[in-house]
C-alpha angles and dihedrals in degrees: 000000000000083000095056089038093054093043086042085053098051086043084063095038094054097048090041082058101043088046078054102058133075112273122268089015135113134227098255087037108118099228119228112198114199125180129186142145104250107118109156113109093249093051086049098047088050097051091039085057097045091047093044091056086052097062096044083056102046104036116213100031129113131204114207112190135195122198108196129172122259105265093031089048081064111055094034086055091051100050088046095057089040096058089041103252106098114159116263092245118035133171120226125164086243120232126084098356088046090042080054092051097047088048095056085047100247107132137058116271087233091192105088087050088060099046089060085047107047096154087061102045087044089068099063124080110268088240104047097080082055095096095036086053125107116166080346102293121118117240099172140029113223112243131155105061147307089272117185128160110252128163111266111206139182106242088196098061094042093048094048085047090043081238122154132194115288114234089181146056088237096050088045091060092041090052077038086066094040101062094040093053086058096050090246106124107235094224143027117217129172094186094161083104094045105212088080094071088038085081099070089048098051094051098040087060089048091050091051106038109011128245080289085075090056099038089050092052105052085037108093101198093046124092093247138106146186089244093060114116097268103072100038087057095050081057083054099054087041085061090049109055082045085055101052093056088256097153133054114255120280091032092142083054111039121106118224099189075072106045100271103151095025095059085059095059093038089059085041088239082139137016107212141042128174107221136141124282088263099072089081085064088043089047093042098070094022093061110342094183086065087061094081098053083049119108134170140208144160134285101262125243130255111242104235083021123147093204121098106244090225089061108119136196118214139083123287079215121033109209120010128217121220135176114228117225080232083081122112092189102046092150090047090040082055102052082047090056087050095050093049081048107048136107089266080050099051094036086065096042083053094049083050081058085254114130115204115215098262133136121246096020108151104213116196109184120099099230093048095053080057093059099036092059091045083058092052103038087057124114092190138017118203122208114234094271087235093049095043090044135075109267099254093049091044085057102046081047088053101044091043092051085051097053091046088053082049099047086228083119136042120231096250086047084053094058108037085051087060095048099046086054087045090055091050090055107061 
């Protein structure tokens, strides 16, 4: 009986063990955890295949890989740091939460991997390691795609109203009253989740004072401020599109981690949406018959303006891979960041209509030549503002663009609020 009880009790030991570990893992298997936001069938299938040749290539290792939606990603990503276990490989969108990060010495100094790898970093565009850059050392590789905010519109809807891209504020009202004179909302907005309508804010600035607004105000020992004209006349711009009707009903309220904006220009409820480039990804294996009525243009310029109309707001980069110091395994992590990053890697992003910031890519789809000339034709791109700036900052700029949207703020409330944030941050 003791003989069958002690076999009976390693049986149970052994499948307790085996419940406990990752699956598809072995006991003696290291253990890689990744975490990102891509959560679209095609960005899953590009970073499982990458992972999946690492491990072919380094036996008895183990990716095990997380895919979270944007605003959860975030807060998952911070808790995680802050208790000290954050995962080995992790995604940001670079600028002022990776810079917070780096400062509190969480993540992997990369430079001195690429320098041992110069054949890999020269591929890449020079810019595109601006935004993952702190005291010129790279902290991140840029991944996921070249992402900037362009206008989405439907070409169905302009061609049966004899309407044409507007290259101007003037013309954009003027589209603005011809839409809504034919009961067809302008623009679709899901700004529950805020950083969608920071979009409009962050260009308009550009458009009227030129990314030197922007440098000068987030620069402490410059002569600039939140409150310059710039930016109150953005939140005036802002107040005037509301105010024109510009966006379908509930803006403040839709969600767009759950197609908020885009069922509204499925159903043809509104004909434009400003969104960045990879909602054509997003669109493409949500409703790919939709993909032929889609266009895309610029954001117009503001007549009087300082700001170059080919200026464009967005990541060369979209999203950016890091190592945290957390990780047992940083040489292997590495290897790992070079596989997700590689030319296999960027062959399958380009088949998912997503174009990585590398040079010499010969790009064949019409769209993403679009895209791809915008890039190149642009004198300046500007980093998402909650992305470029500190995470507190980033938020107030959020909240206050909401409200604005809202009406619940006025422009020069808008600004001082963030100013006065600014001030407290430095």
């Amino acid at each position: 009986m003791k003989t069958m009880a002690a076999r009976l009790g390693a049986l149970l030991c052994g499948a307790a063990v085996a419940a406990a570990l990752p699956l598809g893992a072995h006991a003696e298997d290291k253990v890689i955890t990744e975490w990102d936001l891509q959560t679209t069938p095609g960005a899953v299938a590009v970073i499982r295949d990458a992972e999946d040749r690492f491990e072919k290539d380094h036996p008895g290792f183990k990716v095990e890989d997380s895919h979270i939606l944007n605003d959860a990603y975030k807060a998952k990503l911070k808790i995680a740091f802050g208790a000290g276990e954050p995962p080995c490989v992790f995604s940001s969108w670079g600028g002022g939460p990776l810079r917070e990060y780096v400062n509190a010495d969480q993540v992997v100094d990369l430079t001195p991997y690429l320098d041992q790898h110069p054949e890999f970093k020269d591929r890449f565009a020079t810019a595109s390691f601006g935004a993952a850059t702190t005291d010129g050392k790279i902290y991140a590789l840029p991944a996921e795609n070249t992402a900037v905010a362009a206008i989405f519109y439907n070409k169905d809807i302009f061609k049966r109203l004899n309407l044409t891209p507007p290259k101007t504020w003037d013309e954009l009202m003027a589209t603005v009253k011809t839409l809504n004179d034919n009961n067809i909302a302008p623009f679709a907005l899901a700004n529950k989740n805020k950083w969608p309508g920071s979009m409009f804010f962050v260009y308009l600035v550009d458009r009227i004072g030129g990314p030197e607004a922007f440098a000068k105000a987030v620069d402490p020992a410059a002569d600039g401020s939140f409150t310059d004209e710039p930016f109150i006349e953005a939140g005036k711009r802002i107040q005037e599109l509301v105010k024109a009707d510009a966006f379908a009903r509930g803006y403040n309220g839709l969600d767009y981690d759950i197609g908020g904006s885009r069922r509204l220009l499925y159903s043809g409820r509104a004909a434009m949406e400003l969104m960045g480039s990879w909602e054509l990804a997003t669109i493409r294996n949500e409703n790919p018959d939709f993909v032929d009525k889609l266009g895309v243009f610029a954001f117009p310029a503001v007549e009087g303006g300082k700001g170059d109309p080919n200026n464009l707001v967005g990541t060369l980069g979209d999203n950016f891979i890091s190592i945290s110091k957390a990780c047992p395994y940083k040489d292997e992590a590495f290897d790992l960041l070079m596989k997700l990053t590689d030319d296999t890697a960027a062959a399958g992003r380009l088949a998912d209509k997503r174009v990585m910031p590398l040079k010499n890519l010969k790009v064949e789809d019409p769209f993403l030549k679009t895209i791809v000339k915008m890039v190149g034709e642009a004198p300046s791109v500007q980093l998402w503002y909650d992305q470029e700036l500190a995470p507190a900052l980033g938020e107030a700029h959020k909240d206050t663009t909401q409200a604005l949207f809202g009406l619940s703020m006025t422009p020069e409330e808008a600004a001082a609020k963030m100013e006065e944030v600014a001030k407290s941050a430095h």
